[in-house]
C-alpha positions in Angstrom: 0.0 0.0 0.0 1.3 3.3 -0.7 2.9 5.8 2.2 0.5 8.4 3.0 1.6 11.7 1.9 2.6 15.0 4.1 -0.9 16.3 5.1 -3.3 13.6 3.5 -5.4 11.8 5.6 -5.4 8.2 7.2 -7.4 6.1 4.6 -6.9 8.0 1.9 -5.6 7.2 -1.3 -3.6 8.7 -3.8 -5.5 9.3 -7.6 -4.1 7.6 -10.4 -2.5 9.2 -13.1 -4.6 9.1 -16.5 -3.5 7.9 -19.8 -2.5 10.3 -22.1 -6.1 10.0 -24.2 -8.0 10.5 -21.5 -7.0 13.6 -20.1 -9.1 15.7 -18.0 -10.7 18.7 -20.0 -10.9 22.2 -18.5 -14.4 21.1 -16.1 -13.1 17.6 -14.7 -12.6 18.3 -11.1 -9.2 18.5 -9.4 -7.1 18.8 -12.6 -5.6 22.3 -13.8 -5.2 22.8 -17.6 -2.5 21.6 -19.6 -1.6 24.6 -22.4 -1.4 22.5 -25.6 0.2 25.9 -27.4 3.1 26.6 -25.2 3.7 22.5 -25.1 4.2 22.3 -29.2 6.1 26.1 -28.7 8.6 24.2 -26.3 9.0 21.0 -28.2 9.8 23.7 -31.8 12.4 25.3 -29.3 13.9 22.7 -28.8 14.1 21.1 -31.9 16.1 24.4 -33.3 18.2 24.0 -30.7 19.4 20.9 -31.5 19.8 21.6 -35.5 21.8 24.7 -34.0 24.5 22.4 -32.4 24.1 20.0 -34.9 25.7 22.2 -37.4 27.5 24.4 -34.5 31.1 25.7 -34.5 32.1 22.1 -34.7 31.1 22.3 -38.7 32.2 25.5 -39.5 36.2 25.8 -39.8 37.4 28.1 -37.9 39.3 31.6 -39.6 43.0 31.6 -40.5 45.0 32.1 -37.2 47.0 35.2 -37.8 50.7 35.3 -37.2 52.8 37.7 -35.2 52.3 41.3 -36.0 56.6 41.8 -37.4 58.0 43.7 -35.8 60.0 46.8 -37.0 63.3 47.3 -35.7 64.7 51.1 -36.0 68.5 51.2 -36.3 70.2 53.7 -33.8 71.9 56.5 -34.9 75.5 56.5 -34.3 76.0 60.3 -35.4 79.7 60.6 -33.6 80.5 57.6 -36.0 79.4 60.0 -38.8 81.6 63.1 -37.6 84.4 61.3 -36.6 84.3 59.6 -40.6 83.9 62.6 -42.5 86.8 64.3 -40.5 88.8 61.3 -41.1 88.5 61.5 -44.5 88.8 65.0 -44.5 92.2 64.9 -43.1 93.1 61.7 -45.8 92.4 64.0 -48.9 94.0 66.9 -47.5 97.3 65.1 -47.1 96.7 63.5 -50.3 96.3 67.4 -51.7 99.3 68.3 -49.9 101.9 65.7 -51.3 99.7 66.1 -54.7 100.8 69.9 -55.0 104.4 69.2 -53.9 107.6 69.2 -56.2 107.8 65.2 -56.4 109.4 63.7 -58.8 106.6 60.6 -58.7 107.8 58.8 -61.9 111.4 57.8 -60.3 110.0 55.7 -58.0 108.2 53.0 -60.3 111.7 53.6 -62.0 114.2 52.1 -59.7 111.7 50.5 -57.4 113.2 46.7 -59.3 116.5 48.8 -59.6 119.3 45.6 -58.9 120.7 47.9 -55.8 117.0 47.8 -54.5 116.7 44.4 -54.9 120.1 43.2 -53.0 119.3 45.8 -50.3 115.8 43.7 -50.0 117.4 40.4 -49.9 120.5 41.8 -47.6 117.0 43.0 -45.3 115.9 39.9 -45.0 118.7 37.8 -44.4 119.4 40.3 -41.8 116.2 40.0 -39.9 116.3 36.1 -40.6 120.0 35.7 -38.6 119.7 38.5 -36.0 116.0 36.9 -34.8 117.5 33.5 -34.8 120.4 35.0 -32.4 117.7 36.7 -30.3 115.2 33.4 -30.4 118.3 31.0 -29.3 119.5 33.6 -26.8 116.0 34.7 -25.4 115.3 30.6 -24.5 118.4 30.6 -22.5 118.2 33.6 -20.7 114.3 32.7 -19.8 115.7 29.5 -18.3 118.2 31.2 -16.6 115.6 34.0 -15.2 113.6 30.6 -14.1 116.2 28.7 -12.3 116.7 28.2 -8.6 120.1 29.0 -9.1 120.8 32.7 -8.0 123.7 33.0 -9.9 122.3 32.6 -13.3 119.3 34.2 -12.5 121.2 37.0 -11.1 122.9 37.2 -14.5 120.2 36.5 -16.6 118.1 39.7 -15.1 121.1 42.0 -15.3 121.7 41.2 -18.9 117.8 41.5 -19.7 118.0 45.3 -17.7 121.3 46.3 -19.1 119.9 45.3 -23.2 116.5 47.0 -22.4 117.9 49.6 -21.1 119.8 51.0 -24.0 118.9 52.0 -27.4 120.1 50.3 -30.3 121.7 52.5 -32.4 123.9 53.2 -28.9 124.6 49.6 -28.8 125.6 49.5 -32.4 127.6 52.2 -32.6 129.7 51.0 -29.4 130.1 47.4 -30.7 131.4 49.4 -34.3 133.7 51.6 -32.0 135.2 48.9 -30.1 138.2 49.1 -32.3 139.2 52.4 -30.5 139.8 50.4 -27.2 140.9 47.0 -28.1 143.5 46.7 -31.0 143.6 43.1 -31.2 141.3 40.7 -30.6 142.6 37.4 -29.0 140.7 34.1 -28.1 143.8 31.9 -28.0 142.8 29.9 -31.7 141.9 33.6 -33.2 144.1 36.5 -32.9 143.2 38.8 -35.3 142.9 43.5 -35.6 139.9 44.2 -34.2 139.0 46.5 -37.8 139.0 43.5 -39.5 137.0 41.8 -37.0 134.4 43.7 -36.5 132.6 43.8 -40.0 129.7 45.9 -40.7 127.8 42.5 -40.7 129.1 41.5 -37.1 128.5 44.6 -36.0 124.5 44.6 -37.1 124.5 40.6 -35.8 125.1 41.7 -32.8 124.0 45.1 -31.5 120.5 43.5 -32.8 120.5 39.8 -31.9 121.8 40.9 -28.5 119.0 43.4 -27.4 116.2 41.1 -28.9 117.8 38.5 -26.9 116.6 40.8 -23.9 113.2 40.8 -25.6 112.6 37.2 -26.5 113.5 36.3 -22.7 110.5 38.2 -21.3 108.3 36.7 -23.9 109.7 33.6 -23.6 109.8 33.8 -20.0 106.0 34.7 -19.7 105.1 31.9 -22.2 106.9 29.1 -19.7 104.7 30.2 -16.6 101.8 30.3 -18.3 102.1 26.2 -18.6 100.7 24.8 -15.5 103.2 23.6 -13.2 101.5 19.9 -13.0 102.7 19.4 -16.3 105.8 20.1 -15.2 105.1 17.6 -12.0 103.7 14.7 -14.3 106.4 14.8 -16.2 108.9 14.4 -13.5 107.2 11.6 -12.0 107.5 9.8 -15.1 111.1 10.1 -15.0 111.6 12.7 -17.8 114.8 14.8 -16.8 114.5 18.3 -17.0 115.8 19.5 -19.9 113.5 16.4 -21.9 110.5 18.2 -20.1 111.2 21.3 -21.5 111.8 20.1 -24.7 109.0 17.7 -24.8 105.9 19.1 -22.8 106.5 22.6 -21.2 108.2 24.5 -24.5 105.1 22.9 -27.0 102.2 23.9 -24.7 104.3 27.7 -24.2 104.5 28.4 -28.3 100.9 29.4 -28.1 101.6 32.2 -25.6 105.0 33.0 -27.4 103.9 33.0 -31.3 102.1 35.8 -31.2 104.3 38.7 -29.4 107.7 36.8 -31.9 105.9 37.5 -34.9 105.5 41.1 -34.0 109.0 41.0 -32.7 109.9 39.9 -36.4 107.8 43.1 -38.1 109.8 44.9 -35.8 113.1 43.6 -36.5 112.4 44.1 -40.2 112.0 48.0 -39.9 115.1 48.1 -37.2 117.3 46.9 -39.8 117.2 50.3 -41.2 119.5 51.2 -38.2 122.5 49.4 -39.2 123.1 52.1 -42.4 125.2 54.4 -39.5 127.2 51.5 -39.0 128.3 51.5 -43.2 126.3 48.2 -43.7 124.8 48.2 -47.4 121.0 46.9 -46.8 117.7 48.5 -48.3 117.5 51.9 -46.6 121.6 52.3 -47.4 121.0 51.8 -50.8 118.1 53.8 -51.4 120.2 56.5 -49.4 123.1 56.2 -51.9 120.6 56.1 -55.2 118.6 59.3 -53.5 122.2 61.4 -53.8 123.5 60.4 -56.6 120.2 60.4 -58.7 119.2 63.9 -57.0 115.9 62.7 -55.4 116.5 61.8 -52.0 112.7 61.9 -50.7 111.8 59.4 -53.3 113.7 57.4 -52.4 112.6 57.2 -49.1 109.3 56.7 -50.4 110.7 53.9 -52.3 112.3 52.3 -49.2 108.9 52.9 -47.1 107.0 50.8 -50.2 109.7 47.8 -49.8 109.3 48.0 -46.4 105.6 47.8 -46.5 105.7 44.9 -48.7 107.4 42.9 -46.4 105.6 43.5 -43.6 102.2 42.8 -45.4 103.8 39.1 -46.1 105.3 38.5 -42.9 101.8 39.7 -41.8 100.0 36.9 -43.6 102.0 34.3 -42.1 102.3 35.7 -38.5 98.2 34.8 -39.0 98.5 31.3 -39.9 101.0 30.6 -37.9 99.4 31.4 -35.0 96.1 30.2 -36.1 98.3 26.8 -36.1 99.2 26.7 -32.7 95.4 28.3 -31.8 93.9 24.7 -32.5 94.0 23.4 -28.8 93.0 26.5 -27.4 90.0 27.1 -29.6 86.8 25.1 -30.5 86.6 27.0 -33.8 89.1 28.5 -35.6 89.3 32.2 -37.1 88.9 32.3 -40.3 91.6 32.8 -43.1 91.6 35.8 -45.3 90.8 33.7 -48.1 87.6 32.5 -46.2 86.6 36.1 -45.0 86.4 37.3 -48.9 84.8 34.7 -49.9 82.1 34.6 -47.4 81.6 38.4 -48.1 81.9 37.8 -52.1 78.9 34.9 -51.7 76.9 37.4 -49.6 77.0 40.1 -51.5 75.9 38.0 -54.6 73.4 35.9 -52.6 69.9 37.4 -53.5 67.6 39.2 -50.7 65.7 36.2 -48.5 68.0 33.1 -49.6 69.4 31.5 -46.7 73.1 30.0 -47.3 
Protein backbone atom coordinates (compact mmCIF):
# COMPACT_ATOMS: atom_id res chain seq x y z
CA UNK A 1 0.00 0.00 0.00
CA UNK A 2 1.31 3.34 -0.66
CA UNK A 3 2.89 5.79 2.19
CA UNK A 4 0.46 8.38 2.98
CA UNK A 5 1.64 11.71 1.90
CA UNK A 6 2.56 15.03 4.14
CA UNK A 7 -0.92 16.30 5.08
CA UNK A 8 -3.25 13.63 3.50
CA UNK A 9 -5.44 11.79 5.56
CA UNK A 10 -5.39 8.19 7.18
CA UNK A 11 -7.45 6.10 4.63
CA UNK A 12 -6.89 8.04 1.86
CA UNK A 13 -5.55 7.25 -1.32
CA UNK A 14 -3.56 8.72 -3.85
CA UNK A 15 -5.49 9.33 -7.61
CA UNK A 16 -4.05 7.58 -10.45
CA UNK A 17 -2.48 9.24 -13.12
CA UNK A 18 -4.62 9.08 -16.45
CA UNK A 19 -3.51 7.89 -19.78
CA UNK A 20 -2.46 10.33 -22.14
CA UNK A 21 -6.14 10.01 -24.17
CA UNK A 22 -8.04 10.48 -21.52
CA UNK A 23 -7.04 13.63 -20.08
CA UNK A 24 -9.14 15.74 -18.00
CA UNK A 25 -10.74 18.70 -20.01
CA UNK A 26 -10.86 22.17 -18.51
CA UNK A 27 -14.40 21.05 -16.09
CA UNK A 28 -13.11 17.63 -14.67
CA UNK A 29 -12.64 18.33 -11.11
CA UNK A 30 -9.17 18.51 -9.41
CA UNK A 31 -7.10 18.77 -12.57
CA UNK A 32 -5.57 22.26 -13.84
CA UNK A 33 -5.25 22.75 -17.57
CA UNK A 34 -2.48 21.57 -19.57
CA UNK A 35 -1.61 24.64 -22.39
CA UNK A 36 -1.37 22.50 -25.63
CA UNK A 37 0.20 25.92 -27.38
CA UNK A 38 3.12 26.60 -25.19
CA UNK A 39 3.69 22.52 -25.14
CA UNK A 40 4.19 22.28 -29.24
CA UNK A 41 6.06 26.13 -28.66
CA UNK A 42 8.63 24.22 -26.25
CA UNK A 43 9.03 21.04 -28.22
CA UNK A 44 9.83 23.71 -31.80
CA UNK A 45 12.38 25.32 -29.33
CA UNK A 46 13.91 22.65 -28.85
CA UNK A 47 14.05 21.06 -31.89
CA UNK A 48 16.10 24.39 -33.32
CA UNK A 49 18.17 24.04 -30.70
CA UNK A 50 19.35 20.94 -31.45
CA UNK A 51 19.79 21.60 -35.52
CA UNK A 52 21.82 24.75 -33.98
CA UNK A 53 24.46 22.40 -32.36
CA UNK A 54 24.13 19.98 -34.93
CA UNK A 55 25.73 22.18 -37.38
CA UNK A 56 27.47 24.39 -34.48
CA UNK A 57 31.10 25.70 -34.50
CA UNK A 58 32.07 22.09 -34.67
CA UNK A 59 31.08 22.32 -38.69
CA UNK A 60 32.16 25.50 -39.47
CA UNK A 61 36.20 25.78 -39.82
CA UNK A 62 37.42 28.10 -37.92
CA UNK A 63 39.26 31.59 -39.59
CA UNK A 64 43.03 31.57 -40.46
CA UNK A 65 44.98 32.09 -37.22
CA UNK A 66 47.01 35.24 -37.77
CA UNK A 67 50.69 35.30 -37.25
CA UNK A 68 52.77 37.71 -35.19
CA UNK A 69 52.31 41.29 -35.97
CA UNK A 70 56.60 41.81 -37.40
CA UNK A 71 58.03 43.68 -35.79
CA UNK A 72 60.01 46.76 -36.97
CA UNK A 73 63.27 47.31 -35.73
CA UNK A 74 64.65 51.08 -35.95
CA UNK A 75 68.51 51.17 -36.30
CA UNK A 76 70.17 53.69 -33.85
CA UNK A 77 71.92 56.45 -34.94
CA UNK A 78 75.51 56.54 -34.34
CA UNK A 79 76.00 60.28 -35.44
CA UNK A 80 79.73 60.63 -33.64
CA UNK A 81 80.53 57.65 -36.05
CA UNK A 82 79.44 59.95 -38.81
CA UNK A 83 81.59 63.05 -37.59
CA UNK A 84 84.38 61.32 -36.60
CA UNK A 85 84.28 59.63 -40.61
CA UNK A 86 83.92 62.62 -42.54
CA UNK A 87 86.79 64.30 -40.52
CA UNK A 88 88.85 61.26 -41.13
CA UNK A 89 88.52 61.47 -44.50
CA UNK A 90 88.77 64.98 -44.47
CA UNK A 91 92.17 64.86 -43.14
CA UNK A 92 93.11 61.66 -45.79
CA UNK A 93 92.36 64.01 -48.88
CA UNK A 94 94.04 66.92 -47.51
CA UNK A 95 97.35 65.06 -47.08
CA UNK A 96 96.66 63.45 -50.32
CA UNK A 97 96.31 67.37 -51.72
CA UNK A 98 99.29 68.34 -49.93
CA UNK A 99 101.94 65.65 -51.35
CA UNK A 100 99.70 66.14 -54.75
CA UNK A 101 100.81 69.93 -54.95
CA UNK A 102 104.40 69.22 -53.86
CA UNK A 103 107.56 69.22 -56.22
CA UNK A 104 107.80 65.24 -56.39
CA UNK A 105 109.38 63.73 -58.79
CA UNK A 106 106.60 60.64 -58.67
CA UNK A 107 107.78 58.83 -61.89
CA UNK A 108 111.36 57.79 -60.29
CA UNK A 109 110.03 55.69 -57.98
CA UNK A 110 108.19 52.98 -60.29
CA UNK A 111 111.69 53.60 -61.98
CA UNK A 112 114.18 52.14 -59.69
CA UNK A 113 111.67 50.48 -57.40
CA UNK A 114 113.20 46.70 -59.33
CA UNK A 115 116.53 48.79 -59.61
CA UNK A 116 119.33 45.61 -58.90
CA UNK A 117 120.66 47.94 -55.76
CA UNK A 118 117.01 47.77 -54.52
CA UNK A 119 116.72 44.38 -54.87
CA UNK A 120 120.08 43.25 -53.03
CA UNK A 121 119.31 45.84 -50.33
CA UNK A 122 115.84 43.67 -50.00
CA UNK A 123 117.41 40.44 -49.94
CA UNK A 124 120.45 41.80 -47.58
CA UNK A 125 117.02 43.05 -45.28
CA UNK A 126 115.89 39.91 -45.01
CA UNK A 127 118.73 37.77 -44.35
CA UNK A 128 119.44 40.28 -41.77
CA UNK A 129 116.17 40.03 -39.89
CA UNK A 130 116.35 36.09 -40.57
CA UNK A 131 119.97 35.75 -38.57
CA UNK A 132 119.65 38.45 -36.05
CA UNK A 133 116.00 36.86 -34.81
CA UNK A 134 117.53 33.46 -34.76
CA UNK A 135 120.44 34.98 -32.39
CA UNK A 136 117.67 36.73 -30.30
CA UNK A 137 115.19 33.43 -30.44
CA UNK A 138 118.31 30.95 -29.32
CA UNK A 139 119.48 33.58 -26.77
CA UNK A 140 115.96 34.70 -25.37
CA UNK A 141 115.33 30.57 -24.46
CA UNK A 142 118.44 30.61 -22.47
CA UNK A 143 118.20 33.62 -20.67
CA UNK A 144 114.27 32.70 -19.82
CA UNK A 145 115.73 29.50 -18.34
CA UNK A 146 118.16 31.18 -16.56
CA UNK A 147 115.55 34.00 -15.25
CA UNK A 148 113.62 30.60 -14.07
CA UNK A 149 116.18 28.72 -12.28
CA UNK A 150 116.65 28.17 -8.61
CA UNK A 151 120.09 29.00 -9.07
CA UNK A 152 120.79 32.65 -7.98
CA UNK A 153 123.73 33.03 -9.92
CA UNK A 154 122.27 32.63 -13.30
CA UNK A 155 119.28 34.20 -12.50
CA UNK A 156 121.20 37.05 -11.09
CA UNK A 157 122.94 37.20 -14.51
CA UNK A 158 120.19 36.47 -16.63
CA UNK A 159 118.14 39.65 -15.12
CA UNK A 160 121.11 41.96 -15.30
CA UNK A 161 121.68 41.17 -18.93
CA UNK A 162 117.82 41.50 -19.66
CA UNK A 163 118.00 45.29 -17.68
CA UNK A 164 121.32 46.26 -19.08
CA UNK A 165 119.86 45.32 -23.24
CA UNK A 166 116.50 47.01 -22.40
CA UNK A 167 117.89 49.64 -21.10
CA UNK A 168 119.84 50.96 -24.05
CA UNK A 169 118.90 51.97 -27.45
CA UNK A 170 120.07 50.27 -30.30
CA UNK A 171 121.65 52.54 -32.39
CA UNK A 172 123.86 53.15 -28.93
CA UNK A 173 124.58 49.61 -28.85
CA UNK A 174 125.62 49.53 -32.43
CA UNK A 175 127.64 52.24 -32.59
CA UNK A 176 129.68 50.99 -29.37
CA UNK A 177 130.09 47.42 -30.67
CA UNK A 178 131.37 49.40 -34.33
CA UNK A 179 133.71 51.65 -32.03
CA UNK A 180 135.16 48.95 -30.08
CA UNK A 181 138.20 49.11 -32.26
CA UNK A 182 139.16 52.37 -30.48
CA UNK A 183 139.79 50.37 -27.16
CA UNK A 184 140.91 47.03 -28.08
CA UNK A 185 143.47 46.66 -31.04
CA UNK A 186 143.62 43.12 -31.23
CA UNK A 187 141.26 40.65 -30.58
CA UNK A 188 142.62 37.41 -28.99
CA UNK A 189 140.71 34.08 -28.12
CA UNK A 190 143.80 31.88 -28.02
CA UNK A 191 142.75 29.94 -31.69
CA UNK A 192 141.93 33.59 -33.22
CA UNK A 193 144.09 36.48 -32.92
CA UNK A 194 143.22 38.82 -35.33
CA UNK A 195 142.87 43.51 -35.64
CA UNK A 196 139.87 44.20 -34.23
CA UNK A 197 139.02 46.54 -37.77
CA UNK A 198 139.01 43.50 -39.55
CA UNK A 199 137.02 41.79 -37.01
CA UNK A 200 134.42 43.68 -36.49
CA UNK A 201 132.55 43.78 -40.04
CA UNK A 202 129.66 45.91 -40.70
CA UNK A 203 127.78 42.49 -40.68
CA UNK A 204 129.09 41.50 -37.09
CA UNK A 205 128.47 44.63 -35.98
CA UNK A 206 124.52 44.62 -37.05
CA UNK A 207 124.47 40.64 -35.79
CA UNK A 208 125.14 41.72 -32.83
CA UNK A 209 123.99 45.11 -31.55
CA UNK A 210 120.47 43.51 -32.77
CA UNK A 211 120.49 39.77 -31.90
CA UNK A 212 121.84 40.85 -28.46
CA UNK A 213 118.98 43.40 -27.44
CA UNK A 214 116.20 41.15 -28.94
CA UNK A 215 117.82 38.49 -26.92
CA UNK A 216 116.59 40.75 -23.94
CA UNK A 217 113.20 40.80 -25.56
CA UNK A 218 112.58 37.24 -26.46
CA UNK A 219 113.53 36.29 -22.75
CA UNK A 220 110.46 38.21 -21.31
CA UNK A 221 108.31 36.65 -23.91
CA UNK A 222 109.71 33.64 -23.56
CA UNK A 223 109.76 33.77 -19.98
CA UNK A 224 106.03 34.68 -19.74
CA UNK A 225 105.12 31.85 -22.18
CA UNK A 226 106.94 29.09 -19.70
CA UNK A 227 104.73 30.23 -16.58
CA UNK A 228 101.84 30.28 -18.26
CA UNK A 229 102.06 26.23 -18.65
CA UNK A 230 100.68 24.84 -15.46
CA UNK A 231 103.19 23.64 -13.17
CA UNK A 232 101.53 19.89 -12.97
CA UNK A 233 102.67 19.44 -16.27
CA UNK A 234 105.80 20.08 -15.17
CA UNK A 235 105.10 17.60 -11.97
CA UNK A 236 103.70 14.72 -14.26
CA UNK A 237 106.45 14.77 -16.16
CA UNK A 238 108.92 14.44 -13.55
CA UNK A 239 107.23 11.64 -11.98
CA UNK A 240 107.53 9.79 -15.10
CA UNK A 241 111.14 10.11 -15.03
CA UNK A 242 111.64 12.73 -17.85
CA UNK A 243 114.82 14.80 -16.83
CA UNK A 244 114.46 18.27 -17.00
CA UNK A 245 115.82 19.46 -19.94
CA UNK A 246 113.51 16.38 -21.87
CA UNK A 247 110.53 18.21 -20.12
CA UNK A 248 111.21 21.34 -21.45
CA UNK A 249 111.77 20.08 -24.67
CA UNK A 250 109.04 17.71 -24.77
CA UNK A 251 105.87 19.09 -22.76
CA UNK A 252 106.53 22.55 -21.23
CA UNK A 253 108.19 24.52 -24.46
CA UNK A 254 105.07 22.93 -27.00
CA UNK A 255 102.23 23.91 -24.73
CA UNK A 256 104.28 27.73 -24.18
CA UNK A 257 104.53 28.36 -28.28
CA UNK A 258 100.89 29.37 -28.13
CA UNK A 259 101.60 32.20 -25.61
CA UNK A 260 105.05 32.96 -27.43
CA UNK A 261 103.88 33.05 -31.29
CA UNK A 262 102.07 35.78 -31.15
CA UNK A 263 104.29 38.74 -29.37
CA UNK A 264 107.68 36.78 -31.86
CA UNK A 265 105.89 37.48 -34.95
CA UNK A 266 105.51 41.06 -33.98
CA UNK A 267 109.00 40.96 -32.66
CA UNK A 268 109.92 39.87 -36.35
CA UNK A 269 107.83 43.09 -38.05
CA UNK A 270 109.77 44.92 -35.82
CA UNK A 271 113.13 43.56 -36.50
CA UNK A 272 112.36 44.14 -40.16
CA UNK A 273 112.04 48.04 -39.89
CA UNK A 274 115.06 48.14 -37.20
CA UNK A 275 117.26 46.94 -39.75
CA UNK A 276 117.18 50.28 -41.17
CA UNK A 277 119.51 51.21 -38.21
CA UNK A 278 122.54 49.41 -39.23
CA UNK A 279 123.11 52.08 -42.43
CA UNK A 280 125.18 54.37 -39.47
CA UNK A 281 127.20 51.53 -39.02
CA UNK A 282 128.26 51.47 -43.18
CA UNK A 283 126.34 48.21 -43.73
CA UNK A 284 124.77 48.15 -47.36
CA UNK A 285 121.01 46.93 -46.80
CA UNK A 286 117.66 48.49 -48.34
CA UNK A 287 117.47 51.90 -46.63
CA UNK A 288 121.62 52.32 -47.44
CA UNK A 289 121.05 51.77 -50.83
CA UNK A 290 118.06 53.85 -51.37
CA UNK A 291 120.18 56.50 -49.44
CA UNK A 292 123.06 56.21 -51.91
CA UNK A 293 120.55 56.11 -55.20
CA UNK A 294 118.65 59.28 -53.49
CA UNK A 295 122.23 61.42 -53.80
CA UNK A 296 123.54 60.40 -56.59
CA UNK A 297 120.21 60.45 -58.72
CA UNK A 298 119.19 63.89 -56.98
CA UNK A 299 115.88 62.66 -55.40
CA UNK A 300 116.46 61.78 -51.96
CA UNK A 301 112.66 61.94 -50.71
CA UNK A 302 111.77 59.41 -53.34
CA UNK A 303 113.68 57.42 -52.39
CA UNK A 304 112.62 57.16 -49.11
CA UNK A 305 109.27 56.68 -50.45
CA UNK A 306 110.66 53.86 -52.28
CA UNK A 307 112.27 52.32 -49.18
CA UNK A 308 108.86 52.86 -47.15
CA UNK A 309 107.00 50.83 -50.22
CA UNK A 310 109.65 47.85 -49.81
CA UNK A 311 109.31 47.96 -46.39
CA UNK A 312 105.64 47.77 -46.47
CA UNK A 313 105.72 44.88 -48.75
CA UNK A 314 107.39 42.93 -46.44
CA UNK A 315 105.56 43.54 -43.61
CA UNK A 316 102.21 42.76 -45.44
CA UNK A 317 103.76 39.09 -46.05
CA UNK A 318 105.27 38.52 -42.92
CA UNK A 319 101.83 39.69 -41.76
CA UNK A 320 100.02 36.86 -43.62
CA UNK A 321 102.02 34.28 -42.11
CA UNK A 322 102.29 35.70 -38.46
CA UNK A 323 98.17 34.79 -39.01
CA UNK A 324 98.50 31.33 -39.92
CA UNK A 325 100.99 30.63 -37.86
CA UNK A 326 99.39 31.38 -34.99
CA UNK A 327 96.12 30.15 -36.06
CA UNK A 328 98.29 26.78 -36.10
CA UNK A 329 99.20 26.69 -32.73
CA UNK A 330 95.39 28.26 -31.84
CA UNK A 331 93.90 24.67 -32.49
CA UNK A 332 94.05 23.40 -28.78
CA UNK A 333 92.98 26.47 -27.36
CA UNK A 334 89.96 27.10 -29.65
CA UNK A 335 86.83 25.13 -30.49
CA UNK A 336 86.56 26.96 -33.77
CA UNK A 337 89.10 28.46 -35.64
CA UNK A 338 89.32 32.25 -37.13
CA UNK A 339 88.90 32.33 -40.33
CA UNK A 340 91.59 32.81 -43.14
CA UNK A 341 91.59 35.76 -45.30
CA UNK A 342 90.82 33.70 -48.07
CA UNK A 343 87.63 32.54 -46.17
CA UNK A 344 86.62 36.11 -45.03
CA UNK A 345 86.44 37.30 -48.91
CA UNK A 346 84.84 34.67 -49.89
CA UNK A 347 82.06 34.61 -47.37
CA UNK A 348 81.60 38.42 -48.10
CA UNK A 349 81.85 37.82 -52.12
CA UNK A 350 78.94 34.93 -51.71
CA UNK A 351 76.94 37.37 -49.62
CA UNK A 352 77.03 40.08 -51.48
CA UNK A 353 75.95 38.05 -54.62
CA UNK A 354 73.43 35.92 -52.56
CA UNK A 355 69.95 37.38 -53.52
CA UNK A 356 67.58 39.18 -50.66
CA UNK A 357 65.74 36.25 -48.51
CA UNK A 358 68.00 33.13 -49.57
CA UNK A 359 69.40 31.53 -46.70
CA UNK A 360 73.07 30.04 -47.27
Amino acid sequence: MPRPGRGARPGASRPEPSPPGNRPGPGDPGRAPVPQVSNRLAIERLLVTADIKKTGPEDVPPPPAAGPEAIRAIPVRHYGRYVTAILAIALFGLVVYAFSQGDINWGTIPEYFFDDRIIEGVWKTLLLTVLSMAIGIVGGILLAVMRLSKNPVTSSIAWFYIWFFRGTPVLVQLFVWFNLGLVFQYINLGFYRDEWSDFMTPLLTALLGLGLNEAAYMAEICRAGLLSVDEGQTEASHALGMSHSKTLRRVVIPQAMRVIVPPTGNEVINMLKTTSLVSAVQYAELFKFAQDIGSASGAPVEMYFLAAAWYLVMTSILSVGQYYLERYYARGSSRTLPPTPLQKIRSTVFSVRRPKGVSA
